[in-house]
C-alpha positions as CSV (number, residue, x, y, z in Angstrom):
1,X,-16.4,-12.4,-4.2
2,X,-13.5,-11.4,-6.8
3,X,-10.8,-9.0,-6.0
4,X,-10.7,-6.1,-8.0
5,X,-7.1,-5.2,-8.1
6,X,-8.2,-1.5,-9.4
7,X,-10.0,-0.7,-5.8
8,X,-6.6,-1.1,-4.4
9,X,-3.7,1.8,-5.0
10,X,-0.8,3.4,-2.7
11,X,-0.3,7.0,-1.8
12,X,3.1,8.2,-0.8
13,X,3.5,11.5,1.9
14,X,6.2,13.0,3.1
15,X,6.6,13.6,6.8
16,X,7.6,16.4,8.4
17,X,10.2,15.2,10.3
18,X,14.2,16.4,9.6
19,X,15.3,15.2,7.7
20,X,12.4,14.8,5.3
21,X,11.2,11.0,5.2
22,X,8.5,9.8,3.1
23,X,5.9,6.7,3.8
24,X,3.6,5.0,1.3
25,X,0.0,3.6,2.4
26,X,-2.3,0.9,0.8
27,X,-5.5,2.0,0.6
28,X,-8.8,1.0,-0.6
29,X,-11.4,2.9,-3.3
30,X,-14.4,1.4,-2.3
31,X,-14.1,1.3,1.5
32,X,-11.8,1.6,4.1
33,X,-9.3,-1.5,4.3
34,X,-10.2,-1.7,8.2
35,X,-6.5,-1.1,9.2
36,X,-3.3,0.9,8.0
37,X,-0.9,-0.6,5.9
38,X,2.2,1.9,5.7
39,X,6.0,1.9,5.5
40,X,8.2,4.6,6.1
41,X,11.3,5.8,6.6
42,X,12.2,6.1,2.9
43,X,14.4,9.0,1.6
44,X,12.4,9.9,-1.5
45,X,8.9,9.9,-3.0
46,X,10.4,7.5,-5.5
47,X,11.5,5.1,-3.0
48,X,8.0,5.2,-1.0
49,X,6.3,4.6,-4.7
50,X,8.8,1.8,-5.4
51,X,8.1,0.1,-2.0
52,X,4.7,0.5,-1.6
53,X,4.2,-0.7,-5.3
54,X,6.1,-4.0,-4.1
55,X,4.1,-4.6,-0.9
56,X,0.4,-3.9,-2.9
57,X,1.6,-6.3,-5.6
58,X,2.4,-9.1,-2.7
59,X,-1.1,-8.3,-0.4
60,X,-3.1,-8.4,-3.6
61,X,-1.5,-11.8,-4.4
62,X,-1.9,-13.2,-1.0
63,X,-5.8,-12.0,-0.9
64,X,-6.2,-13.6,-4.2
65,X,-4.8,-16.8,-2.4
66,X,-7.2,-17.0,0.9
67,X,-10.5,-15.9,-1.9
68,X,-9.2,-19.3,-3.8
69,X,-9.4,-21.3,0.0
70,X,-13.1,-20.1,0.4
């Protein structure tokens, strides 16, 4: 099975915490990934983006690794 980098994308929210944090979460189109991938603790929606940008980019790499072992 190929991944499809497309089914993948982040969202970022902001919580409602004070002061106002905001946390990014990989998530999958097609189905549910199964469990939550988030970070937070970041001080803008920008931030989240940028960081949550940076951690699909590495899971999609490392799934396309362990699909190449199979």
């Amino acid at each position: 099975m190929a991944i499809d980098p497309s089914d993948y994308h982040i969202i970022t929210y902001r919580s409602s915490e004070q002061p106002e944090r905001w946390s990014w979460e990989i998530q999958r189109k097609s189905k549910p990934l199964g469990v939550k991938m988030t970070g937070d603790g970041y001080q803008s929606d920008g931030a989240a983006q940028f960081a949550g940008k940076r951690e699909l980019a590495e899971f999609l790499a490392d799934l396309s690794k362990e699909e190449k072992r199979k």
